[in-house]
C-alpha positions as CSV (number, residue, x, y, z in Angstrom):
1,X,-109.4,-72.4,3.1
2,X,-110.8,-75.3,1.2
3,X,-108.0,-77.8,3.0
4,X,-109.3,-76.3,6.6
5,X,-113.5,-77.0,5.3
6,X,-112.5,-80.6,4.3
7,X,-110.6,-80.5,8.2
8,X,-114.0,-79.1,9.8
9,X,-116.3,-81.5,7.6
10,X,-114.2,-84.4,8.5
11,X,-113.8,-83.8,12.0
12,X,-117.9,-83.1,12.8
13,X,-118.1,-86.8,11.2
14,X,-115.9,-88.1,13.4
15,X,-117.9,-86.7,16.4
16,X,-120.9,-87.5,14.9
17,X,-119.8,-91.1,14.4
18,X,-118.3,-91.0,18.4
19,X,-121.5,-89.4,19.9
20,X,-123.4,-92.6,18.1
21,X,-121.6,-95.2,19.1
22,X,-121.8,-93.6,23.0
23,X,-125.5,-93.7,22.5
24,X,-126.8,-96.1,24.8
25,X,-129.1,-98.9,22.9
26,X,-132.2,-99.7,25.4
27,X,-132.8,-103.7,24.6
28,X,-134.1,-104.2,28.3
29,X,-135.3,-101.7,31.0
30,X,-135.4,-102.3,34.4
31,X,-138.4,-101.3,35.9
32,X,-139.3,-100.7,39.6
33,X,-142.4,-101.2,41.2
34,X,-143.5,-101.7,45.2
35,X,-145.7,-104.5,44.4
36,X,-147.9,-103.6,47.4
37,X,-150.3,-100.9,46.2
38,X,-153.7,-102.7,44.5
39,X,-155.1,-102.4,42.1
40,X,-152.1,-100.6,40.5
41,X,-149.0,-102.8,41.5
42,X,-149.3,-105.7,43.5
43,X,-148.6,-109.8,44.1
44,X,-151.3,-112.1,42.5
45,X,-150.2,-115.9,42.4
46,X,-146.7,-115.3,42.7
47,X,-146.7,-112.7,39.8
48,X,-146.6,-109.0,40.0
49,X,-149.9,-107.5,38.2
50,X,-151.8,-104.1,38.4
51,X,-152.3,-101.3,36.1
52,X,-148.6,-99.3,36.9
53,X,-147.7,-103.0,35.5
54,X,-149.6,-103.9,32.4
55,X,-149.1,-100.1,31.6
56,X,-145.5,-101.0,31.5
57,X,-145.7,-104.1,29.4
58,X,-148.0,-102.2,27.4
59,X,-145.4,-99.4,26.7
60,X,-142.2,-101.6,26.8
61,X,-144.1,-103.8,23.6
62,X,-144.1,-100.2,21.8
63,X,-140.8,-99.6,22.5
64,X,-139.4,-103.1,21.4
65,X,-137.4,-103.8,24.8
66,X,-137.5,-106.0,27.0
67,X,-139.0,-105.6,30.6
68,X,-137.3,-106.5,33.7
69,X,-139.1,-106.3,37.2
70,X,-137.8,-105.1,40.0
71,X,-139.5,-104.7,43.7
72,X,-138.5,-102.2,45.8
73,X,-139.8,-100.8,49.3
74,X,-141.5,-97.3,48.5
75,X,-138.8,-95.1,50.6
76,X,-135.8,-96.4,48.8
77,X,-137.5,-96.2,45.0
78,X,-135.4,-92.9,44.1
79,X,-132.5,-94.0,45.7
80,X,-132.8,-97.3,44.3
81,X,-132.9,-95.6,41.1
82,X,-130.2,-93.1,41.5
83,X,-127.9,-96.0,42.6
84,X,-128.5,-98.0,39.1
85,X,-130.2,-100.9,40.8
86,X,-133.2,-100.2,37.6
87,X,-133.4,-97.8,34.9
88,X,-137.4,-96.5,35.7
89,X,-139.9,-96.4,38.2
90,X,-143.7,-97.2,37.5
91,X,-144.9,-97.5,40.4
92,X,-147.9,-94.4,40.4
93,X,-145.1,-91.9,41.3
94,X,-147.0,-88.2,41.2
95,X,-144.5,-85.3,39.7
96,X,-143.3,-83.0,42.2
97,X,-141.3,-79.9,42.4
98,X,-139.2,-81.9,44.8
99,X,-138.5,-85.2,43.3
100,X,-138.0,-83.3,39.5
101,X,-135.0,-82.1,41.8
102,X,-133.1,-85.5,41.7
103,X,-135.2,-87.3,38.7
104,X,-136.7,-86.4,35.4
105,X,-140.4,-87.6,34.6
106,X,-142.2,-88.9,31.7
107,X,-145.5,-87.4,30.7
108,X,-148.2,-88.8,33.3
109,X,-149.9,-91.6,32.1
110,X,-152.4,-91.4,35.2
111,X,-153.4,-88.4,37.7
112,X,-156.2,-89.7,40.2
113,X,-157.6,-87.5,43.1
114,X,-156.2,-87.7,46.7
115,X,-159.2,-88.2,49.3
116,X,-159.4,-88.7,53.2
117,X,-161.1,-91.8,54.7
118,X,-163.3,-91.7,58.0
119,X,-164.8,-94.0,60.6
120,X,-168.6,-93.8,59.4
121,X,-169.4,-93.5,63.0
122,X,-167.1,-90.8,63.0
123,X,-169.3,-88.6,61.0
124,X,-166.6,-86.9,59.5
125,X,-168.0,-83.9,57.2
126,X,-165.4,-81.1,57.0
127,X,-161.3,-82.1,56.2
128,X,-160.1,-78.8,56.4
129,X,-157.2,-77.9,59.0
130,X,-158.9,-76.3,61.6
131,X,-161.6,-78.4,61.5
132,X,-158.6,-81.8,61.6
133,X,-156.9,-79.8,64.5
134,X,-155.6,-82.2,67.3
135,X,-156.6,-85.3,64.9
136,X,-154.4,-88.1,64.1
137,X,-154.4,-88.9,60.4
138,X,-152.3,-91.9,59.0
139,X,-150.7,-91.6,55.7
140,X,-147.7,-93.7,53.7
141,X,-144.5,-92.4,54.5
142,X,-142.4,-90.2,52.0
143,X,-145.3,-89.8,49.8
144,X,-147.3,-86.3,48.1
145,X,-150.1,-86.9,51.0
146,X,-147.2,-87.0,53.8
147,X,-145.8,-83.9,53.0
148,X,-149.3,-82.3,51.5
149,X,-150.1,-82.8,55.5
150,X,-147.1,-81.4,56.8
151,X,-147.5,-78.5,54.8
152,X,-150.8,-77.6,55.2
153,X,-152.2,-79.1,58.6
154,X,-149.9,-78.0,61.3
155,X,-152.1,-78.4,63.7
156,X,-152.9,-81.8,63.1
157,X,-150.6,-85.1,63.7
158,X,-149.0,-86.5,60.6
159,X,-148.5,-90.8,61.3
160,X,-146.4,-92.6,59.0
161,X,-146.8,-96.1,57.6
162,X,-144.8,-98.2,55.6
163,X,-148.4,-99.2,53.6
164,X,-151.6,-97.5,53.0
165,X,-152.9,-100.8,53.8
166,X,-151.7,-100.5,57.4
167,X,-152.7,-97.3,57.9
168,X,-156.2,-98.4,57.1
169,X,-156.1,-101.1,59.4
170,X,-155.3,-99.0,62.2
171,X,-158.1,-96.8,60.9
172,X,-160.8,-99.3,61.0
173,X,-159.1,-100.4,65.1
174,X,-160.0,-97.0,66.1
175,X,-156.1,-96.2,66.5
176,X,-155.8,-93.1,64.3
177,X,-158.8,-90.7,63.3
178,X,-158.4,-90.4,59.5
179,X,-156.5,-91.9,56.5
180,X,-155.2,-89.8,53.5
181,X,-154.4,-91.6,49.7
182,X,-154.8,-92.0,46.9
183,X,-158.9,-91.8,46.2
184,X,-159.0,-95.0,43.8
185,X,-156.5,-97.1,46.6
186,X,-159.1,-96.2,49.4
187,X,-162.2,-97.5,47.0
188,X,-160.4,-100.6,46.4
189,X,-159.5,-100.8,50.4
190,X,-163.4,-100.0,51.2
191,X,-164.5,-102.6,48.6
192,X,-161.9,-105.4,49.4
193,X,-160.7,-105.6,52.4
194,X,-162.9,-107.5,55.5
195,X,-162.5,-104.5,57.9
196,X,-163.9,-102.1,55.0
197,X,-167.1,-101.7,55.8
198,X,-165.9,-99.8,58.9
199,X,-165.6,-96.5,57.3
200,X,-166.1,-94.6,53.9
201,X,-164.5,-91.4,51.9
202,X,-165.2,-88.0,53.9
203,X,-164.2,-84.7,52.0
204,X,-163.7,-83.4,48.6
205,X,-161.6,-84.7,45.8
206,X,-157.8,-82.5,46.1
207,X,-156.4,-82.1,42.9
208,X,-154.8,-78.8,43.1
209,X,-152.0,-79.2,41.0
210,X,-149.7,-77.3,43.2
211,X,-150.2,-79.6,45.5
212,X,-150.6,-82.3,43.6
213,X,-148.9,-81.7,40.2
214,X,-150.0,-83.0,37.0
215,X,-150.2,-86.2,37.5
216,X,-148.4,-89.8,38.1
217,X,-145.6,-90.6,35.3
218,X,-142.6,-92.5,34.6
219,X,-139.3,-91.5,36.3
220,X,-135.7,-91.7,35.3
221,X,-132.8,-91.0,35.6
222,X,-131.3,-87.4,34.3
223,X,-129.3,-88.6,32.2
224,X,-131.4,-91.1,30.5
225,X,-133.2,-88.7,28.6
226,X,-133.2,-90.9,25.7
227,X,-135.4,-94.0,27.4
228,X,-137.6,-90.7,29.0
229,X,-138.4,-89.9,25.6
230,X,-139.1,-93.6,24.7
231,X,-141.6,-93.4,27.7
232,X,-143.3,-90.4,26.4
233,X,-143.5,-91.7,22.7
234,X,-145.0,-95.1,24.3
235,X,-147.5,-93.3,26.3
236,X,-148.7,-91.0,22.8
237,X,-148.8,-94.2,20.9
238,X,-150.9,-97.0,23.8
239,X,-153.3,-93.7,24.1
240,X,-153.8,-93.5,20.3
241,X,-154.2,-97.6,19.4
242,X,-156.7,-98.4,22.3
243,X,-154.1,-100.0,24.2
244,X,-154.2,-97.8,27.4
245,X,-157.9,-98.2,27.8
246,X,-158.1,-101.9,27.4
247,X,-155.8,-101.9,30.4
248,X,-157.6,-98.9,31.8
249,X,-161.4,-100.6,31.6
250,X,-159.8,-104.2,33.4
251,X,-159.4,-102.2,36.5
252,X,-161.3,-99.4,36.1
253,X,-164.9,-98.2,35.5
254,X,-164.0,-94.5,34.6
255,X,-160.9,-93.4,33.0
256,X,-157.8,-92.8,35.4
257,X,-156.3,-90.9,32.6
Protein backbone atom coordinates (compact mmCIF):
# COMPACT_ATOMS: atom_id res chain seq x y z
CA UNK A 1 0.00 0.00 0.00
CA UNK A 2 2.68 2.42 1.02
CA UNK A 3 4.74 1.48 -2.46
CA UNK A 4 1.21 2.31 -4.53
CA UNK A 5 0.91 6.08 -2.25
CA UNK A 6 4.50 6.86 -3.15
CA UNK A 7 3.23 5.73 -7.08
CA UNK A 8 0.00 8.12 -6.70
CA UNK A 9 2.12 11.04 -5.03
CA UNK A 10 4.71 10.78 -7.59
CA UNK A 11 2.62 10.56 -10.45
CA UNK A 12 0.06 13.81 -9.44
CA UNK A 13 3.67 15.64 -9.51
CA UNK A 14 4.37 14.70 -12.66
CA UNK A 15 1.03 16.09 -13.96
CA UNK A 16 1.26 18.85 -11.88
CA UNK A 17 4.79 19.63 -13.32
CA UNK A 18 3.18 18.76 -17.20
CA UNK A 19 -0.03 20.87 -16.74
CA UNK A 20 2.62 23.89 -15.81
CA UNK A 21 4.81 23.76 -18.28
CA UNK A 22 1.55 23.66 -20.89
CA UNK A 23 0.49 26.79 -19.23
CA UNK A 24 0.63 29.43 -21.71
CA UNK A 25 2.95 32.55 -20.36
CA UNK A 26 1.09 35.88 -21.74
CA UNK A 27 4.35 38.34 -22.43
CA UNK A 28 2.40 40.13 -25.37
CA UNK A 29 -1.37 40.21 -26.17
CA UNK A 30 -2.70 40.98 -29.32
CA UNK A 31 -5.35 43.30 -29.12
CA UNK A 32 -8.07 44.21 -31.76
CA UNK A 33 -9.66 47.30 -32.26
CA UNK A 34 -11.71 48.97 -35.49
CA UNK A 35 -10.00 52.14 -35.08
CA UNK A 36 -13.10 53.97 -36.59
CA UNK A 37 -15.39 54.49 -33.66
CA UNK A 38 -14.40 58.10 -31.77
CA UNK A 39 -14.04 58.85 -29.11
CA UNK A 40 -13.48 55.20 -28.07
CA UNK A 41 -11.10 53.78 -30.88
CA UNK A 42 -9.92 55.77 -33.55
CA UNK A 43 -6.77 57.27 -35.93
CA UNK A 44 -5.26 60.56 -34.48
CA UNK A 45 -1.86 61.45 -36.27
CA UNK A 46 -1.13 58.19 -37.57
CA UNK A 47 -1.71 56.59 -34.08
CA UNK A 48 -4.57 54.63 -32.83
CA UNK A 49 -6.13 56.48 -29.56
CA UNK A 50 -9.53 56.51 -27.72
CA UNK A 51 -10.71 55.21 -24.54
CA UNK A 52 -11.26 51.19 -25.71
CA UNK A 53 -7.39 52.07 -26.25
CA UNK A 54 -5.80 53.73 -23.32
CA UNK A 55 -8.17 51.36 -21.31
CA UNK A 56 -6.05 48.63 -22.83
CA UNK A 57 -2.69 50.12 -22.15
CA UNK A 58 -4.00 51.00 -18.95
CA UNK A 59 -4.87 47.21 -18.15
CA UNK A 60 -1.99 45.57 -20.20
CA UNK A 61 0.63 47.95 -17.62
CA UNK A 62 -1.24 45.89 -14.78
CA UNK A 63 -0.80 42.82 -16.26
CA UNK A 64 3.01 43.29 -17.20
CA UNK A 65 2.57 42.35 -20.97
CA UNK A 66 3.11 43.84 -23.75
CA UNK A 67 0.39 45.30 -26.14
CA UNK A 68 0.19 44.66 -29.65
CA UNK A 69 -2.36 46.52 -31.98
CA UNK A 70 -4.27 45.22 -34.39
CA UNK A 71 -7.09 46.86 -36.79
CA UNK A 72 -9.76 44.98 -37.92
CA UNK A 73 -13.08 45.88 -39.94
CA UNK A 74 -15.96 45.44 -37.28
CA UNK A 75 -17.76 42.27 -39.17
CA UNK A 76 -14.68 40.18 -39.13
CA UNK A 77 -13.61 41.06 -35.28
CA UNK A 78 -14.88 37.52 -33.92
CA UNK A 79 -13.72 35.73 -36.69
CA UNK A 80 -10.56 37.44 -36.70
CA UNK A 81 -10.28 36.35 -33.33
CA UNK A 82 -11.46 32.80 -33.58
CA UNK A 83 -8.89 32.41 -36.42
CA UNK A 84 -5.77 33.55 -34.01
CA UNK A 85 -5.00 36.66 -36.01
CA UNK A 86 -5.08 38.50 -32.00
CA UNK A 87 -5.66 37.05 -28.66
CA UNK A 88 -8.57 39.98 -27.43
CA UNK A 89 -10.88 42.39 -28.69
CA UNK A 90 -11.31 45.98 -27.08
CA UNK A 91 -13.05 47.53 -29.32
CA UNK A 92 -16.61 48.52 -27.02
CA UNK A 93 -17.91 45.00 -27.78
CA UNK A 94 -21.47 44.76 -25.64
CA UNK A 95 -21.98 41.01 -24.07
CA UNK A 96 -24.56 39.09 -25.66
CA UNK A 97 -26.26 35.85 -25.38
CA UNK A 98 -25.20 35.28 -28.91
CA UNK A 99 -21.63 36.19 -29.21
CA UNK A 100 -20.94 34.37 -25.33
CA UNK A 101 -21.93 31.48 -27.91
CA UNK A 102 -18.54 31.53 -29.83
CA UNK A 103 -16.43 33.87 -27.23
CA UNK A 104 -15.97 34.27 -23.49
CA UNK A 105 -16.07 37.95 -22.02
CA UNK A 106 -14.22 39.85 -19.44
CA UNK A 107 -16.20 41.79 -16.80
CA UNK A 108 -17.41 45.09 -18.67
CA UNK A 109 -15.32 47.82 -18.19
CA UNK A 110 -17.99 50.23 -19.85
CA UNK A 111 -21.93 49.95 -20.45
CA UNK A 112 -23.23 53.21 -22.13
CA UNK A 113 -27.00 53.67 -23.28
CA UNK A 114 -28.16 53.01 -26.88
CA UNK A 115 -30.18 56.20 -28.27
CA UNK A 116 -31.84 57.07 -31.71
CA UNK A 117 -30.91 60.26 -33.64
CA UNK A 118 -33.40 62.45 -35.64
CA UNK A 119 -33.59 65.24 -38.18
CA UNK A 120 -34.63 68.22 -35.84
CA UNK A 121 -36.92 69.21 -38.47
CA UNK A 122 -38.15 65.85 -38.25
CA UNK A 123 -39.63 66.42 -34.92
CA UNK A 124 -39.20 63.07 -33.92
CA UNK A 125 -40.90 62.45 -30.29
CA UNK A 126 -41.95 58.85 -29.96
CA UNK A 127 -39.20 55.78 -31.08
CA UNK A 128 -41.43 53.03 -30.36
CA UNK A 129 -42.28 50.43 -33.22
CA UNK A 130 -45.55 51.41 -34.29
CA UNK A 131 -44.85 54.79 -34.07
CA UNK A 132 -41.11 53.91 -36.52
CA UNK A 133 -43.52 51.85 -38.79
CA UNK A 134 -42.55 52.22 -42.56
CA UNK A 135 -39.34 54.34 -41.41
CA UNK A 136 -36.00 53.80 -42.57
CA UNK A 137 -33.44 53.73 -39.72
CA UNK A 138 -29.64 53.25 -40.38
CA UNK A 139 -27.58 51.33 -38.08
CA UNK A 140 -23.83 49.55 -38.18
CA UNK A 141 -23.98 46.26 -39.42
CA UNK A 142 -23.61 43.05 -37.21
CA UNK A 143 -23.93 45.17 -34.20
CA UNK A 144 -26.56 44.86 -30.65
CA UNK A 145 -28.60 47.90 -32.37
CA UNK A 146 -28.89 45.81 -35.83
CA UNK A 147 -30.32 42.99 -34.40
CA UNK A 148 -32.10 44.94 -31.30
CA UNK A 149 -34.09 46.43 -34.65
CA UNK A 150 -34.65 43.25 -36.24
CA UNK A 151 -36.03 41.99 -33.29
CA UNK A 152 -38.20 44.40 -32.15
CA UNK A 153 -39.23 46.75 -35.08
CA UNK A 154 -40.65 44.50 -37.76
CA UNK A 155 -42.33 46.92 -39.19
CA UNK A 156 -39.73 49.18 -39.76
CA UNK A 157 -36.61 48.97 -42.35
CA UNK A 158 -33.37 47.93 -40.86
CA UNK A 159 -30.25 49.71 -43.28
CA UNK A 160 -26.83 48.54 -42.69
CA UNK A 161 -23.60 50.50 -42.73
CA UNK A 162 -20.17 49.64 -42.55
CA UNK A 163 -19.80 52.93 -39.93
CA UNK A 164 -22.02 54.72 -37.68
CA UNK A 165 -20.33 57.59 -39.22
CA UNK A 166 -21.90 56.85 -42.60
CA UNK A 167 -25.10 56.19 -41.43
CA UNK A 168 -25.08 59.61 -39.98
CA UNK A 169 -24.20 61.18 -43.03
CA UNK A 170 -26.91 59.78 -44.81
CA UNK A 171 -29.07 60.91 -41.93
CA UNK A 172 -28.18 64.45 -42.01
CA UNK A 173 -28.71 64.09 -46.53
CA UNK A 174 -32.19 63.23 -45.78
CA UNK A 175 -31.58 59.60 -47.14
CA UNK A 176 -32.71 57.52 -44.15
CA UNK A 177 -35.24 58.78 -41.37
CA UNK A 178 -33.41 57.82 -38.08
CA UNK A 179 -29.92 56.55 -36.84
CA UNK A 180 -29.57 54.06 -33.91
CA UNK A 181 -25.88 53.78 -31.61
CA UNK A 182 -24.39 53.97 -29.24
CA UNK A 183 -25.76 57.32 -27.17
CA UNK A 184 -22.06 58.77 -26.32
CA UNK A 185 -20.91 57.99 -30.37
CA UNK A 186 -24.09 60.10 -31.53
CA UNK A 187 -22.95 63.08 -28.95
CA UNK A 188 -19.62 63.01 -30.25
CA UNK A 189 -21.11 62.89 -34.01
CA UNK A 190 -23.65 65.90 -33.02
CA UNK A 191 -20.78 67.83 -31.47
CA UNK A 192 -17.96 67.11 -34.09
CA UNK A 193 -18.88 66.58 -37.17
CA UNK A 194 -19.85 69.72 -39.83
CA UNK A 195 -23.23 68.21 -40.87
CA UNK A 196 -24.11 67.84 -36.94
CA UNK A 197 -26.02 70.47 -36.37
CA UNK A 198 -28.63 68.83 -38.68
CA UNK A 199 -30.29 66.74 -36.15
CA UNK A 200 -30.16 65.88 -32.28
CA UNK A 201 -31.07 62.58 -29.91
CA UNK A 202 -34.99 61.72 -30.10
CA UNK A 203 -36.17 58.96 -27.48
CA UNK A 204 -35.30 57.54 -24.20
CA UNK A 205 -32.03 56.06 -23.13
CA UNK A 206 -32.44 51.72 -23.82
CA UNK A 207 -30.66 49.92 -21.45
CA UNK A 208 -32.64 46.89 -20.84
CA UNK A 209 -30.22 44.49 -20.18
CA UNK A 210 -31.93 41.84 -22.11
CA UNK A 211 -31.53 43.69 -24.76
CA UNK A 212 -28.57 45.11 -24.09
CA UNK A 213 -26.73 43.01 -21.54
CA UNK A 214 -24.47 44.22 -18.93
CA UNK A 215 -22.35 46.06 -20.60
CA UNK A 216 -19.16 46.38 -23.15
CA UNK A 217 -16.07 43.99 -21.95
CA UNK A 218 -13.13 42.36 -23.19
CA UNK A 219 -13.45 39.23 -25.38
CA UNK A 220 -11.42 36.10 -25.89
CA UNK A 221 -11.06 33.22 -26.87
CA UNK A 222 -12.58 29.98 -24.83
CA UNK A 223 -9.79 28.67 -24.22
CA UNK A 224 -7.81 31.55 -23.02
CA UNK A 225 -9.38 31.65 -19.82
CA UNK A 226 -6.27 32.38 -18.18
CA UNK A 227 -5.59 36.02 -20.11
CA UNK A 228 -9.77 36.41 -19.43
CA UNK A 229 -8.91 36.30 -15.96
CA UNK A 230 -5.88 38.71 -16.40
CA UNK A 231 -8.54 41.04 -17.98
CA UNK A 232 -10.80 40.90 -15.11
CA UNK A 233 -8.06 41.28 -12.42
CA UNK A 234 -6.71 44.43 -14.57
CA UNK A 235 -10.15 45.90 -14.74
CA UNK A 236 -10.60 45.35 -10.41
CA UNK A 237 -7.17 46.84 -9.98
CA UNK A 238 -7.36 50.38 -12.85
CA UNK A 239 -10.91 50.87 -10.95
CA UNK A 240 -9.28 50.72 -7.46
CA UNK A 241 -5.84 52.97 -8.18
CA UNK A 242 -7.67 55.85 -10.04
CA UNK A 243 -6.38 54.65 -13.27
CA UNK A 244 -9.78 54.03 -15.09
CA UNK A 245 -11.06 57.51 -14.29
CA UNK A 246 -8.07 59.46 -15.34
CA UNK A 247 -8.72 57.84 -18.69
CA UNK A 248 -12.46 58.08 -18.08
CA UNK A 249 -12.53 62.15 -17.24
CA UNK A 250 -9.94 62.81 -20.72
CA UNK A 251 -12.96 61.77 -22.78
CA UNK A 252 -15.63 61.94 -20.64
CA UNK A 253 -17.64 64.38 -18.40
CA UNK A 254 -19.67 61.71 -16.53
CA UNK A 255 -18.58 58.31 -15.81
CA UNK A 256 -19.03 55.55 -18.70
CA UNK A 257 -18.57 53.01 -16.09
Amino acid sequence: MKALKALVIAAAAIAATVGASDAKEWKKVRIAVEGVYPPFNYMENGKLTGFDVEIAKAMCDKMKVECEWVTQEWDGMIPGLLAGKYDAIVASMRVTDERKKKVDFSDKYYATPAHFMAQKDAKVTDTSPTALAGKTVGVQGSTVQATFLEKNYPNTTVKDYQTVDDASADLAAGRIDLVLSDKVLLNAWLKKSSDGACCELVGPDLTDPKDWGPGMAVATRKEDSDLKDMFNKAIKEIRADGSYKKVNDKYFPFSVY
